[in-house]
C-alpha positions in Angstrom: 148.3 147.4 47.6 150.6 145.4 44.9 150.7 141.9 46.3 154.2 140.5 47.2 155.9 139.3 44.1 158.2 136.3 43.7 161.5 135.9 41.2 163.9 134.4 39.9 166.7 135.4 37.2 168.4 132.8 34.2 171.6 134.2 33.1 172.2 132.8 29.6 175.8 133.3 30.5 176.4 136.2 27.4 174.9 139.3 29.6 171.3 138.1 28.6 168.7 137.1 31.1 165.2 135.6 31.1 163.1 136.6 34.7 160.2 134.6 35.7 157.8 136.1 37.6 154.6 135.4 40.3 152.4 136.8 42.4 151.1 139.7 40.5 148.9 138.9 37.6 146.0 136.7 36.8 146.0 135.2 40.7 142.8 133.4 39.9 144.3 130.8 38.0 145.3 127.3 38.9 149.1 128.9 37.8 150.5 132.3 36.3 153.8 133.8 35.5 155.4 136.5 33.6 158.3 135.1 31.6 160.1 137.9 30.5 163.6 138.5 28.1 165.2 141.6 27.1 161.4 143.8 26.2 159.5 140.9 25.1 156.8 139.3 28.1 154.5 136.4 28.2 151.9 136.1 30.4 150.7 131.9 31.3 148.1 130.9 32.7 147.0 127.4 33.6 143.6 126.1 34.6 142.4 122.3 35.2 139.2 121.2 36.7 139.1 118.8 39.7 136.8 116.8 38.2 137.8 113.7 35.7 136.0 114.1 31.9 134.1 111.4 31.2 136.8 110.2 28.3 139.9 108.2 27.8 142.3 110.6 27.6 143.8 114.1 28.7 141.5 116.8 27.3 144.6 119.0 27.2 144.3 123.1 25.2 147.5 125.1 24.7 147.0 127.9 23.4 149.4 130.7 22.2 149.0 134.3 20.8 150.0 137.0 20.1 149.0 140.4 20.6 149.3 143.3 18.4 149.2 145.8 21.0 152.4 144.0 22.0 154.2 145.5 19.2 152.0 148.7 19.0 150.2 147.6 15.9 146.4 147.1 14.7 145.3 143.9 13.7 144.6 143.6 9.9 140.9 143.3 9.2 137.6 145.4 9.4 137.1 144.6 12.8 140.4 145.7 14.4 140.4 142.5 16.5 142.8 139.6 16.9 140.6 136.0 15.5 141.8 133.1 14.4 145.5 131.7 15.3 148.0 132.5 12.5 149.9 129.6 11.4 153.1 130.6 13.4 150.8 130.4 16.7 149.6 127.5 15.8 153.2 126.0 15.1 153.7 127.3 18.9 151.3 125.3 20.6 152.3 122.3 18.9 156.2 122.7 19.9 154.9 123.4 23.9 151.9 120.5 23.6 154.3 117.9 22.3 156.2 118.3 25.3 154.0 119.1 27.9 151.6 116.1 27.1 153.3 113.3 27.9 154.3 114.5 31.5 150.8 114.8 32.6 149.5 111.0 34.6 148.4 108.7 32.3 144.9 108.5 33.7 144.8 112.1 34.4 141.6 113.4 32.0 140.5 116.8 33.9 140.0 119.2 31.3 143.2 121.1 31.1 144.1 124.8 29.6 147.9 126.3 29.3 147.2 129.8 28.1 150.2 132.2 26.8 150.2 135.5 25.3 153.0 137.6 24.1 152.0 141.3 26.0 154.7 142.9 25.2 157.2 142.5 22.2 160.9 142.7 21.7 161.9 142.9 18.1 165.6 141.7 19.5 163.5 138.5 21.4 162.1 135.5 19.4 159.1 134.9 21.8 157.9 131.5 21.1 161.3 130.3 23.0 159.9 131.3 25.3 156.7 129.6 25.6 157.6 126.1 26.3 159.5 127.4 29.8 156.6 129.5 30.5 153.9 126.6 30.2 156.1 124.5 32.4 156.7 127.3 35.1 153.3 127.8 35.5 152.5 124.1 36.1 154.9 124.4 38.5 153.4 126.9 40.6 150.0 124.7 40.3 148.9 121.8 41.9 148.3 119.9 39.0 150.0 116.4 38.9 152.8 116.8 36.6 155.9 114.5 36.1 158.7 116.8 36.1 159.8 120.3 34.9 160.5 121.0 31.3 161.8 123.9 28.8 162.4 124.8 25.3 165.4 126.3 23.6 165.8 127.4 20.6 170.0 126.9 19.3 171.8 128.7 16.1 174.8 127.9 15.3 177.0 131.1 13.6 180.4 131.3 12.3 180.7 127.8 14.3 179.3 129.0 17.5 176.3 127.7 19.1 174.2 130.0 20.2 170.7 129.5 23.1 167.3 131.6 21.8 169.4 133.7 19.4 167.5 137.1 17.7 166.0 137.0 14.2 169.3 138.9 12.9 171.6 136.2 14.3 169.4 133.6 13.0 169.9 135.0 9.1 173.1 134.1 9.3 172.9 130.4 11.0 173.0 127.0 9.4 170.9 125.7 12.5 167.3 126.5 13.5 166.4 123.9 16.3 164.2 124.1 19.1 164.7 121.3 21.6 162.3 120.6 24.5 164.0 118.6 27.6 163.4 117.9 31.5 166.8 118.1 33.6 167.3 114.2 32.5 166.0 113.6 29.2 165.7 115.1 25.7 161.7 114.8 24.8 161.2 116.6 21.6 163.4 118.0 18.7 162.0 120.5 15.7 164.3 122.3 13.2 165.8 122.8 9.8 169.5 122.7 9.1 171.8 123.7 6.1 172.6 120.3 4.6 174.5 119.1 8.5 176.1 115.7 9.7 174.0 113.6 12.2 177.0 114.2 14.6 176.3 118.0 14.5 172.7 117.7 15.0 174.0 115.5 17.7 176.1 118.7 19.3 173.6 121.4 18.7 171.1 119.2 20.8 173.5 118.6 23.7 174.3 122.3 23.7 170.6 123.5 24.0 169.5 120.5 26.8 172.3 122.1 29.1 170.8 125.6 29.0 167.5 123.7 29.8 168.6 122.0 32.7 169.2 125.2 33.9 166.1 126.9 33.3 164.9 123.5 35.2 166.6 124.7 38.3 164.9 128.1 38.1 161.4 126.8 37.7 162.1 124.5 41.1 163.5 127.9 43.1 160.7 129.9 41.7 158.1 127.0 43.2 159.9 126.5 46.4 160.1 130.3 47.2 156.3 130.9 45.8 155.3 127.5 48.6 155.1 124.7 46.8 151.9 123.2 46.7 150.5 119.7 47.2 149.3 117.6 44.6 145.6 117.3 44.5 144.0 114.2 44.7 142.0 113.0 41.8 140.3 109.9 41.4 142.3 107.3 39.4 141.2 105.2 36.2 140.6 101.6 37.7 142.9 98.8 38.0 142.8 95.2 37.8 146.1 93.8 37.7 145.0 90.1 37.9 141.7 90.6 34.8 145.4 92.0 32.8 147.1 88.8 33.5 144.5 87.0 32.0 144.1 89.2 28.9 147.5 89.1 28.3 147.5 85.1 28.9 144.5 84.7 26.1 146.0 87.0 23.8 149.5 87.5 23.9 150.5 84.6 21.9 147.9 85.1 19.4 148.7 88.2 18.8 152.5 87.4 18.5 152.1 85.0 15.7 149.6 87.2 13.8 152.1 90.0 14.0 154.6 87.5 12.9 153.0 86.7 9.4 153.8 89.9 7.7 150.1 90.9 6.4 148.8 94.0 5.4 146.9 96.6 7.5 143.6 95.6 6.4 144.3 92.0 7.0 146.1 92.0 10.5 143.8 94.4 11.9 140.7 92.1 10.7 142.9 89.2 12.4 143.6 91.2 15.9 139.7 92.1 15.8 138.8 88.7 15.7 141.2 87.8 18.8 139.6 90.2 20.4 136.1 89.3 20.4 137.8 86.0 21.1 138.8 87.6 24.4 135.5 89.7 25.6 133.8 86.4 24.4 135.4 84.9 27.5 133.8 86.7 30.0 130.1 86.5 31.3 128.0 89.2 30.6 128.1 90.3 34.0 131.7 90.5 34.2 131.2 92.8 30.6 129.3 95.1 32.5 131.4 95.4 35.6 134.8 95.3 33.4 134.1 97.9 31.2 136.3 99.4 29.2 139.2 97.4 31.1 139.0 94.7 28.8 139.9 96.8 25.5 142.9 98.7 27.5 144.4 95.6 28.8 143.7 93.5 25.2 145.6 97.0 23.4 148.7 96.8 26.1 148.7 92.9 25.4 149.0 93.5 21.9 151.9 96.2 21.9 154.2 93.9 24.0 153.4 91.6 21.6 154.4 93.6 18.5 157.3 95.4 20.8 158.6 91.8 21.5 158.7 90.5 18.2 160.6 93.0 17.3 163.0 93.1 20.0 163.7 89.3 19.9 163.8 88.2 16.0 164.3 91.7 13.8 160.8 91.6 12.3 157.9 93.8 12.2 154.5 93.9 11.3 154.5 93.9 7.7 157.4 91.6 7.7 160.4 93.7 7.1 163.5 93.5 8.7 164.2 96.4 10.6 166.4 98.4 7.9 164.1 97.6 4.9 162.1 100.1 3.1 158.4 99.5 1.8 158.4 99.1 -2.0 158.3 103.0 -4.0 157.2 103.8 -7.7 157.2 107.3 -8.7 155.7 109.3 -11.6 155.6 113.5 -12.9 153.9 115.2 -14.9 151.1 113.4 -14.0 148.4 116.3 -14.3 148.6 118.3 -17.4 147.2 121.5 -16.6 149.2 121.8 -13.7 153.1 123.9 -13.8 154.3 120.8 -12.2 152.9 117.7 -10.5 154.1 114.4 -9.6 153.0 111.1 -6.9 155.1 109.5 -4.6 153.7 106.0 -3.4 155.7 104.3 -0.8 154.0 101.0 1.0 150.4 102.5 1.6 151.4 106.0 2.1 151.0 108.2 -1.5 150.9 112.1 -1.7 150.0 113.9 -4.9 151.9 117.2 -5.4 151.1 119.9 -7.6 153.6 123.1 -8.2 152.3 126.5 -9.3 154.2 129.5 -10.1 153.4 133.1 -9.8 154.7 136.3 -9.4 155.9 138.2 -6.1 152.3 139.5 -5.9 151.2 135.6 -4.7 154.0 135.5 -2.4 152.5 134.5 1.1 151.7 137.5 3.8 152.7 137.2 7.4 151.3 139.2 9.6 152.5 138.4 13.2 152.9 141.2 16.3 156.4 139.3 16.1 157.3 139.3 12.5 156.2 140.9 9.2 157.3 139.2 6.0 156.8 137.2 3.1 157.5 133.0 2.3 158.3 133.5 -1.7 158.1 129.4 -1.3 155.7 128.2 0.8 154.0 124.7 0.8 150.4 123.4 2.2 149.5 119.8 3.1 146.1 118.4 2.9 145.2 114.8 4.9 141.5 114.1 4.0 139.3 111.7 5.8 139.6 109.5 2.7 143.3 108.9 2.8 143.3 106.7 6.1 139.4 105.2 4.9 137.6 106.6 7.7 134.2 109.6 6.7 134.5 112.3 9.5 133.4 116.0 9.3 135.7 118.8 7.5 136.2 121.4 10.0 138.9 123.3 8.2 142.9 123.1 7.8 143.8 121.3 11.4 146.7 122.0 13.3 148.4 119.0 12.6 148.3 119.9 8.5 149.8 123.3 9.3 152.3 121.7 11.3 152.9 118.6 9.0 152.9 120.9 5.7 155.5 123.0 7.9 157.8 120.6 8.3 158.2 119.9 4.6 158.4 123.3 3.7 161.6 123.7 5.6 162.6 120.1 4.9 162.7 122.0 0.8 162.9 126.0 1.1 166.9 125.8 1.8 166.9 124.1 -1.9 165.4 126.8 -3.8 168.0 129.2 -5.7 168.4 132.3 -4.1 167.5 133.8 -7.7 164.8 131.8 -8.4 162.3 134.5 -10.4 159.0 133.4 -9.2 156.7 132.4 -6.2 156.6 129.1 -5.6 153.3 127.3 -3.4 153.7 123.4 -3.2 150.5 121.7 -2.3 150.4 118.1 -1.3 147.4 116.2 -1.5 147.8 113.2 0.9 145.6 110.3 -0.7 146.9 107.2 1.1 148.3 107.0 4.8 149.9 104.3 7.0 153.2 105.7 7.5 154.8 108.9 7.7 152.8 111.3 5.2 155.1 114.4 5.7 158.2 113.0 4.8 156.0 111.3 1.5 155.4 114.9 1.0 158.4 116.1 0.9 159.5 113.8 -2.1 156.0 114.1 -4.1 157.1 118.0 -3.6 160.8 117.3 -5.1 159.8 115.5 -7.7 156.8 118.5 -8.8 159.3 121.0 -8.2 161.7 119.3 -10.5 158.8 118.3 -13.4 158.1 122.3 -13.1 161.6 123.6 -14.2 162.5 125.0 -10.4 166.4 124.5 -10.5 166.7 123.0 -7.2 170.2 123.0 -5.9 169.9 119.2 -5.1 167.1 116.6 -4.6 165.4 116.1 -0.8 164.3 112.9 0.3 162.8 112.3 4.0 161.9 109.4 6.2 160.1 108.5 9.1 162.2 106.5 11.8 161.0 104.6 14.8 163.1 103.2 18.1 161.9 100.3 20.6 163.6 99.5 23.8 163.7 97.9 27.0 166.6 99.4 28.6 168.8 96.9 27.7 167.8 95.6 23.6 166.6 98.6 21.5 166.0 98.7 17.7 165.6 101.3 15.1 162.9 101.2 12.6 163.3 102.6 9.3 160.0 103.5 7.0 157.8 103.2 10.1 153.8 102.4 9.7 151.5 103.9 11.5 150.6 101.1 14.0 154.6 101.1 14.7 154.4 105.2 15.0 152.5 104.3 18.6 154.1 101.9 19.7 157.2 102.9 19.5 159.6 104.7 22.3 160.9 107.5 19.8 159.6 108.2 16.4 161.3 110.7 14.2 161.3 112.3 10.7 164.5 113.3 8.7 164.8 114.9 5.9 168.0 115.3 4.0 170.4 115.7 0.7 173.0 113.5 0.0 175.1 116.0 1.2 173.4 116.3 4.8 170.5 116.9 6.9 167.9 119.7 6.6 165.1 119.1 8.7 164.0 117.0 11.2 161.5 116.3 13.8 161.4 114.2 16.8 159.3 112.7 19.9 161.2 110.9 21.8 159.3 108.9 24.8 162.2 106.4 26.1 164.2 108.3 29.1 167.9 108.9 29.7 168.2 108.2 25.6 172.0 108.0 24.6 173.5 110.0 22.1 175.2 107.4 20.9 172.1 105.5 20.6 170.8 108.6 18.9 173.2 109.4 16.5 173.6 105.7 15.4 169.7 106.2 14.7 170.1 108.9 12.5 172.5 107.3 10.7 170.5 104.3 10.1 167.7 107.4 8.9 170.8 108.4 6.4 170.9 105.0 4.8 166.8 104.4 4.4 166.8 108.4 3.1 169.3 107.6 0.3 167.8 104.5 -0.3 164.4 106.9 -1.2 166.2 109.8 -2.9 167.9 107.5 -5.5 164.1 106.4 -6.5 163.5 109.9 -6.9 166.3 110.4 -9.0 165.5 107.3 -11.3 162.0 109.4 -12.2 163.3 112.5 -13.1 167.5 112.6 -13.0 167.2 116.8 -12.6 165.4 119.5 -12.9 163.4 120.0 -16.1 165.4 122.5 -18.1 163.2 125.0 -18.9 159.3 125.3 -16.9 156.3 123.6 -19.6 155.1 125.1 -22.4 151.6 126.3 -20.5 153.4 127.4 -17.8 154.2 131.2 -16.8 157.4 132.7 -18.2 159.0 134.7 -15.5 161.6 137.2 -16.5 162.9 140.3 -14.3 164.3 143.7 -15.6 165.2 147.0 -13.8 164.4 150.6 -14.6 166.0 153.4 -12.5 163.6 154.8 -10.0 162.6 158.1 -11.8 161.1 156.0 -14.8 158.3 154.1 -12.9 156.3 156.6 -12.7 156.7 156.5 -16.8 156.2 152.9 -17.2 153.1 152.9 -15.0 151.2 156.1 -16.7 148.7 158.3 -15.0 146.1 155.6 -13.0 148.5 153.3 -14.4 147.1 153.4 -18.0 150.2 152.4 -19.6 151.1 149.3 -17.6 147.0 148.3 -17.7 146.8 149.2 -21.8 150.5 147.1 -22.3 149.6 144.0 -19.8 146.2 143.6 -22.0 148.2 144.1 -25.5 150.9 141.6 -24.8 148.7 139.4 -22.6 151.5 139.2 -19.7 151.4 140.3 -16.0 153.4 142.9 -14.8 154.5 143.8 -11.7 156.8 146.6 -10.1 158.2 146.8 -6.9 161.3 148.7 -5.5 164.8 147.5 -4.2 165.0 148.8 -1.1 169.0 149.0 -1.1 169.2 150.6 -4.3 165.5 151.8 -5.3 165.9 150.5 -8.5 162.4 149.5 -9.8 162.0 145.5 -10.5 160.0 144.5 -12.6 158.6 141.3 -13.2 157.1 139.8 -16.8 154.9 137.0 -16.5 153.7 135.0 -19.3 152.6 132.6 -21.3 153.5 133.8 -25.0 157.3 134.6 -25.4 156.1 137.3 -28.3 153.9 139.4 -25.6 157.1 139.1 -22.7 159.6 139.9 -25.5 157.0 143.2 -26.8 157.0 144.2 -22.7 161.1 144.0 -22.9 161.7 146.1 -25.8 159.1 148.8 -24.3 161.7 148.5 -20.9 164.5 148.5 -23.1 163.0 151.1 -25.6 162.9 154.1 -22.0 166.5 152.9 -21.2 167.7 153.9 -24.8 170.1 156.4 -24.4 171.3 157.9 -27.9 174.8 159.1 -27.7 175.7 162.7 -28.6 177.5 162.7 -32.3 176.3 159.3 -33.0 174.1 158.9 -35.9 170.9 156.1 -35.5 167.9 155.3 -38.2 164.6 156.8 -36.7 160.7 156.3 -38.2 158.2 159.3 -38.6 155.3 158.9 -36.7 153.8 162.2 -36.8 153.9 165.2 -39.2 153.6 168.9 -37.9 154.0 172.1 -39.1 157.3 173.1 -37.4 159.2 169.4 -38.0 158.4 165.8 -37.7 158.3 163.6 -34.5 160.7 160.5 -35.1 161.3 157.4 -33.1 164.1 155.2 -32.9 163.9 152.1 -34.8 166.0 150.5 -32.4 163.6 151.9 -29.2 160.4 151.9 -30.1 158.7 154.5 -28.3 161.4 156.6 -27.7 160.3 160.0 -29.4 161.9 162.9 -30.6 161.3 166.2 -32.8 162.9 167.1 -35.7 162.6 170.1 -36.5 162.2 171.5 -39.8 165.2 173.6 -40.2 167.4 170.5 -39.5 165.9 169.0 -42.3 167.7 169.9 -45.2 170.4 172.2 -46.1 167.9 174.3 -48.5 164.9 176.3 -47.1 161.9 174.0 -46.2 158.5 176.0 -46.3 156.8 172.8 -45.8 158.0 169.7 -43.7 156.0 166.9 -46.5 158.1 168.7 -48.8 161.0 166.4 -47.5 159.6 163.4 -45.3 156.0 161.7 -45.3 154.7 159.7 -42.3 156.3 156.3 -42.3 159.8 157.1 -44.1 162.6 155.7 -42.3 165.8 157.9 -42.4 168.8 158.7 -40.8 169.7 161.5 -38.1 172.5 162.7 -36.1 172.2 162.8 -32.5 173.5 166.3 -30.6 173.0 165.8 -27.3 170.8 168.6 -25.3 170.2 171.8 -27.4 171.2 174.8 -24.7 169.0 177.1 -26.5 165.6 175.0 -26.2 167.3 172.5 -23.4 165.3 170.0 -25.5 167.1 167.0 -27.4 168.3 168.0 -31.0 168.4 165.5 -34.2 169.4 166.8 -37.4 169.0 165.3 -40.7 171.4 168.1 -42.2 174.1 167.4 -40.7 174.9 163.7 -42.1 173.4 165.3 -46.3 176.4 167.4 -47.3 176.2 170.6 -48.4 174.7 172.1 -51.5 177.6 173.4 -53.7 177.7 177.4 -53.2 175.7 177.3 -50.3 176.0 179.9 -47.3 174.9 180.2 -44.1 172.7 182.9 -42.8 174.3 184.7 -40.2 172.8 184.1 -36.5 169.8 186.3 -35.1 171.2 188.9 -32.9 168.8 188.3 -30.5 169.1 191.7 -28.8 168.7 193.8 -31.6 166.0 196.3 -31.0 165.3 195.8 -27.6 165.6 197.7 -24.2 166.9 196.9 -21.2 164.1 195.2 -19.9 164.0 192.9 -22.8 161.1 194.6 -25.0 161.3 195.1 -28.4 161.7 199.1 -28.8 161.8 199.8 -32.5 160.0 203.3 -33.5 158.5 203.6 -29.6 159.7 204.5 -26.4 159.1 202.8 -23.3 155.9 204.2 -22.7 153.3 205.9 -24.9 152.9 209.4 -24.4 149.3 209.7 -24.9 148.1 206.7 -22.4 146.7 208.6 -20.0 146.5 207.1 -16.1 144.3 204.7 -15.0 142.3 207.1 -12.9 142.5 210.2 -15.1 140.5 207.6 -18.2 138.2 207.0 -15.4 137.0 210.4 -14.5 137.0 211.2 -18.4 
């Protein structure tokens, strides 16, 4: 018996619709729903314990994937089984995490999973906007204590038009990608790149997608109330003490105001703010240690934000010193490695990345492989944050997701300023070697500055910056060039990445409610001003792209052959590609133009003599002679019936002459007139229709021998039956063959 089922329908208001649905699958779960658009449907889950982890904070999994049975496919591999997230998943579950954390109690640690898979794909649905309403929904329908409902959206903007959770087609053609995640009141958390746009559009696009939110809001309240809301369950709260917090804040408040007030470095302020500390715990007896805990330390970290908040809140300074507008000092340098195609370092404050270009051929172009998209990133960029760079020694455990989602941010902050004909693959990887501050956006102008140093001919330099907001609902300040103490403290922190021209990526988290767009907008602004400030350091190292890509770096040059000659080019087992790549020390790769199946071919190399030998054997099977013209031709092999030639011009390029087109005179032997290596002249005719071969004739440009004549033509029938056999002095059949049986029995 299939259990009753619960509803409810979004219109998108454009004759699409997104269904979420309880009640039927995966009942054993604290929460499940089907969130389904057009084809494409996600199946969430949530699960959390009832008891409190033994740890400070919210031991909170999301976790997205996708299946390939989704999309009827196998997954790559021997085993033929989904492992490891891809990047894009990974990329997911930070988008729905980012949003979903914050809303959860503050001392709320039960161990906490939000599971989503994509069950069925859509290729007309981009399913991870999708994912963010589905987590929420689900949470919904639990009785886990969570703030308020949420969603995500993803908004495009084409031909001017905004448009909610557009497909992958409609997105080709948009100057937006942005996924906002919202509650019914407040924007939370914006992700996206953009084609060089004002702050005011970004402004517009947001307020476009946070309506469509509020109403997928509603839904996820209908769906709850019809499915019987359930009560929050009770869980034991962290400890309070308001009176032991007003005697923290009384011993350290001030002291920590006037050390944040002296503009130190991070070394020497947190050294300072230790020592206040043990100051504090100092104070108490040891029996009030032990029945305290780790009260002392919360209350001692909340007495020192307000400290820090209020400093800069009530005189314009922050912890380092600057006013609120200043940027940390920069110095910049390329070509710093010399082995590499491109490298430069980007220092800003204590913040300094180290980026390295290489380039390569379409054959290193990045794979994905996702049930919900096949393709390839011809520019791609990874980011690397080692223990070293912040001075701490932990384990390596791999890339994490926050350097997939940090490197992912820079690479869209950059891709949209790489030429459209740019001949090569490009992989940027960023070595982060120093970090209090915003790492990402120090990335993106190490990875400028490489690109440039490597001869890419980006349309325009990118700088980016990391921005902070404090408030108290009535004073509020924006932070340019935030550090990383001010990155959480702070009631918004955001990264923007830009042109001179305009914005084209950014990323925010935004923990202040009700947040203005006016207060918004003049924050980007303020962003706009700091992210000039950084691009014209840029452009004081290296003014534009270096002209041509270093002298040890790979030559790229493209050529096309029709179709039918690939086969040609490549040989049999591809001998003549593997035998020319080793000769002229160059790589070479073909692949086919899928709107005109042209082949491409790509010439990578080192030494311009081995790409310019591949191009004249490309150029030497796209020779075409013209019939009547005459062209200088090389003997490269002597037979008995003529003499194979090649073109000078088209090395390669072969064809016979034969001997009776030699000379005027009768030619009993062919070294009688050429030897192997002569050079000489011939006239092109075009297809002979007697031997459909091509004809050459060194005759025909000698003239004529005085008295000569011409023999007449062979009648070619003379003699001959019929049937075509020759007939002279026999009939058709001799007389005394005797049949095959009658030989037999003789």
């Amino acid at each position: 018996m299939i259990p009753k089922v619960f509803r409810e329908v979004i219109d998108l208001g454009d004759g699409r619709t997104i269904s979420l649905e309880t009640g039927k699958l995966a009942k054993q779960a604290h929460g499940s729903v089907v969130v389904q658009m057009g084809k494409a449907m996600l199946l969430c889950t949530v699960v959390s314990n009832y008891k409190q982890s033994d740890v400070d904070f919210l031991p909170l999994t999301v976790d997205y994937r996708e299946k390939f049975a989704a999309a009827g496919r196998y997954p790559g591999g021997f085993f033929k089984r989904e492992a490891r997230p891809s990047d894009g998943e990974v990329l997911t579950m930070r988008l729905v995490d980012r949003v979903l954390r914050p809303l959860f109690p503050k001392d709320y640690h039960a161990e906490t999973q939000v599971m989503i898979q994509l069950m069925s794909h859509d290729d007309d649905v981009m399913p991870d906007a999708l994912a963010g309403l589905a987590a929420s929904t689900v949470i919904q329908l639990s009785d886990i204590p969570f703030e308020t409902p949420i969603s995500e959206a993803r908004v495009a903007r084409v031909d001017g038009e905004f448009i909610i959770n557009p497909n992958r087609a409609q997105l080709a053609k948009s100057d937006i990608d942005m996924m906002i995640g919202a509650s019914a009141d407040s924007v939370m958390m914006v992700e996206g790149e953009m084609d060089e746009i004002s702050e005011e559009e970004m402004a517009d696009a947001i307020k476009f997608a946070h309506e469509a939110i509020k109403v997928q809001c509603a839904a996820q309240v209908r769906l709850a109330e019809a499915f019987g809301k359930k009560e929050t369950r009770e869980y034991e709260p962290e400890r309070e003490d308001e009176e032991l917090a007003k005697k923290i804040n009384d011993l350290a408040y001030d002291k920590c105001y006037e050390i944040a007030k002296k503009g130190t470095s991070k070394a020497e302020r947190g050294l300072a703010f230790s020592e206040v500390k043990e100051e504090v715990i100092a104070s108490f007896t040891e029996e009030e240690l032990e029945d305290f805990g780790g009260l002392i330390g919360k209350y001692f970290s909340k007495a020192q934000k307000n400290a820090v908040r209020e400093l800069t809140l009530a005189e314009g300074l922050r912890l380092d010193g600057r006013k609120t507008t200043d940027i940390r000092p920069i110095w910049c340098e390329v070509d710093y490695l010399p082995s590499t195609h491109g490298s430069s370092i980007f220092t800003r404050g204590e913040t300094q990345a180290l980026a390295t270009v290489t380039l390569g051929t379409s054959r290193e172009a990045n794979q994905i492989d996702m049930p919900s998209y096949e393709g390839e990133e011809t520019f791609y960029l990874h980011y690397n944050f080692p223990p070293f760079c912040t001075g701490e020694a932990r384990p390596l455990r791999g890339t994490s997701r926050r350097e997939v989602g940090h490197g992912n941010l820079a690479q869209r902050a950059l891709k949209g300023m790489i030429p459209a004909d740019c001949p090569y693959t490009v992989r940027v990887v960023s070595e982060v070697l120093e970090s209090n501050g915003s790492s990402s956006m120090a990335t993106v102008c190490s990875g400028t500055m490489a690109l440039m140093d490597a001869g890419v001919q980006l349309k325009k330099p990118v700088s980016g910056i990391a921005m902070g907001l404090i408030s108290d609902g009535e004073r509020y300040a924006v932070l340019s060039d935030i550090l990383g103490d001010e990155d959480h403290l702070g009631d918004m922190d955001f990264k923007v990445t830009g042109t001179e021209d305009g914005i084209t990526a950014c990323q925010m988290d935004i923990k202040v409610k009700g947040l203005s767009y006016e207060i918004l907008v003049n924050a980007l602004k303020q962003a706009r001003d700091g992210r000039l400030h950084i691009l014209s350091k840029l452009t004081d190292t290296i003014e534009a792209p270096n002209a041509e890509v270093k002298a040890h770096a790979p030559k790229m040059i493209n050529r096309r052959i029709p179709n039918e000659l690939i086969g040609a080019f490549i040989g049999p087992g591809g001998k003549n590609i593997q035998e020319l790549q080793k000769e002229t020390e160059t790589t070479i790769v073909i692949t086919e133009d899928p709107v005109t199946e042209e082949g491409i071919i790509e010439i990578l190399g080192t030494k311009p003599e081995g790409i310019e030998a591949v191009i004249a054997k490309i150029e030497s099977m796209l020779f075409k002679p013209e019939k009547g013209s005459v062209y200088e031709v090389k003997v490269i092999k002597m037979l008995d019936f003529g003499a194979v030639v090649e073109y000078t011009e088209a090395p390669g390029n072969e064809v016979l002459l034969h001997v009776s087109e030699l000379a005027w005179e009768r030619t009993n032997n062919v070294s009688d007139v050429v030897k192997l290596g002569d050079v000489l002249d011939v006239k092109y005719f075009g297809i002979d229709p007697r031997t459909r071969k091509e004809k050459v004739s060194r005759k025909a440009i000698l003239p004529k021998p005085e008295g000569f004549v011409e023999r007449p033509p062979r009648d070619n029938n003379r003699g001959r039956d019929n049937r075509g056999r020759d007939n002279r002095g026999r009939d058709n059949r001799r007389d005394d063959r005797k049949p095959r049986q009658e030989k037999k029995e003789d």
